[in-house]
N, C-alpha and C positions, 0 to 999 in steps of 0.2 A: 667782186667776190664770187668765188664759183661753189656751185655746191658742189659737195664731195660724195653725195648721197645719192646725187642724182640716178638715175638706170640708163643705162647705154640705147639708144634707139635700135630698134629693130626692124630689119627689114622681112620677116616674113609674112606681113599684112598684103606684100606683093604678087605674092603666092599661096595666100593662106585663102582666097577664093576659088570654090568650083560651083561653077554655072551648074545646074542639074534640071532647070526649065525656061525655056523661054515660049511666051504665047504671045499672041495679039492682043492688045486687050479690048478685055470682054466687054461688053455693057457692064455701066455701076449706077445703078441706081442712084438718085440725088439725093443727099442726104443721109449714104448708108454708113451706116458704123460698121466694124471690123471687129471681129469677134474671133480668138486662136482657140482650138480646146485641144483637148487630148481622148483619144476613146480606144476604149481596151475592150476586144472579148476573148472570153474563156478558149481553150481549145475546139472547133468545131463549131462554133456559133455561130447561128447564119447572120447577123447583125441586124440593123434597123429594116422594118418593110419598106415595100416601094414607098421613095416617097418624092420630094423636091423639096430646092433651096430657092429664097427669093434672089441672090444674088449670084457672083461664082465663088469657088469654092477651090481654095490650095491645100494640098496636102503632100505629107511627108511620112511614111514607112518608116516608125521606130525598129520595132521588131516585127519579128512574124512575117505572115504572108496573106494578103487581104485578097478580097476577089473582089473584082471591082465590074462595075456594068451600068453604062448609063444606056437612055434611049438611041436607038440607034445605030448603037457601036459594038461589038463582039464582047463578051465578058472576057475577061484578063485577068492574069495573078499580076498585083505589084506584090512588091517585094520588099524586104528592111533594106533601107539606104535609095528606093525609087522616090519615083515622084507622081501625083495626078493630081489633077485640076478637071473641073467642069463649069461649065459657063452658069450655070444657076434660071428660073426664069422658067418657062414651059418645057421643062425635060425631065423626065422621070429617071432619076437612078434610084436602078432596081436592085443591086446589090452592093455591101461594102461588109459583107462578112467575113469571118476567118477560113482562109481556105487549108487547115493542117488540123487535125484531131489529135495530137500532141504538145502543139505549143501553143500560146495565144499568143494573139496579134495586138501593137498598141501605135496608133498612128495619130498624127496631129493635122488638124484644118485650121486653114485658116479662111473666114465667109467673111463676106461682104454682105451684110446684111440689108433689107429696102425696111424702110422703117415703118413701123407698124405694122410687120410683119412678122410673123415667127421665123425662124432661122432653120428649120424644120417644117413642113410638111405633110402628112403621109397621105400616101393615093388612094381612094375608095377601088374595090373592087369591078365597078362600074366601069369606074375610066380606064382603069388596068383593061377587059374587055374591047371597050372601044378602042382602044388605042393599041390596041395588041400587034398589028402588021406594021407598027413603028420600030418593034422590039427585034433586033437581031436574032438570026436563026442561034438558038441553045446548040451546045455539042452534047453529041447523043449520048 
């Protein structure tokens, strides 16, 4: 007996993938959970202070245009429809604020979190200091 109801198979599951990162992967800490969120700021917000992740960290560019900057590496704009990740662990990112004073920015992470640990954070002003000649030269 056939259904008559049935929906036709599709094939655009075949083509309905875009790759938009691939990395190594990171260290994961044993035992970590996974945790997606979502974070939004206003127009012009500089976002969270420096701080770090115990594990690494995916994200995806809803809207807007974020400025991103981890230790070591050039600050950058991603963009809506980018991608960024960071390994989590002894690195400070120092920026993930909104880089547009007219529209706000709303992006998703997804952390690998080390357990017993916050999923967040932030840096003392001290280690900012010490660690300063870690931090990529700013543009002027």
């Amino acid at each position: 007996m056939s259904n008559v109801h049935a929906r036709p198979r599709s094939d655009a599951w075949q083509t309905a993938l875009t790759v938009l990162q691939e990395v190594e992967p990171p260290y994961v800490p044993t035992g970590a959970h996974a945790m997606t969120v979502v974070v939004e700021y206003p127009p012009g917000d500089p976002g969270a202070p420096p701080h770090r992740h115990s594990g690494p960290a995916f994200g995806y560019v809803l809207e807007g245009e974020m400025v991103f900057e981890l230790e070591g590496e050039p600050e950058r704009v991603v963009r809506a429809g980018e991608v960024f990740w960071e390994a989590g662990g002894d690195v400070i990112h120092y920026q993930d604020g909104n880089n547009r004073e007219d529209i706000p920015v709303r992006f998703t992470v997804t952390m690998l979190c080390e357990p017993g640990k916050p999923m967040l954070t932030l840096v003392s002003e001290e280690e900012l200091a010490q660690r300063e000649s870690r931090r990529a030269p700013r543009p002027s």
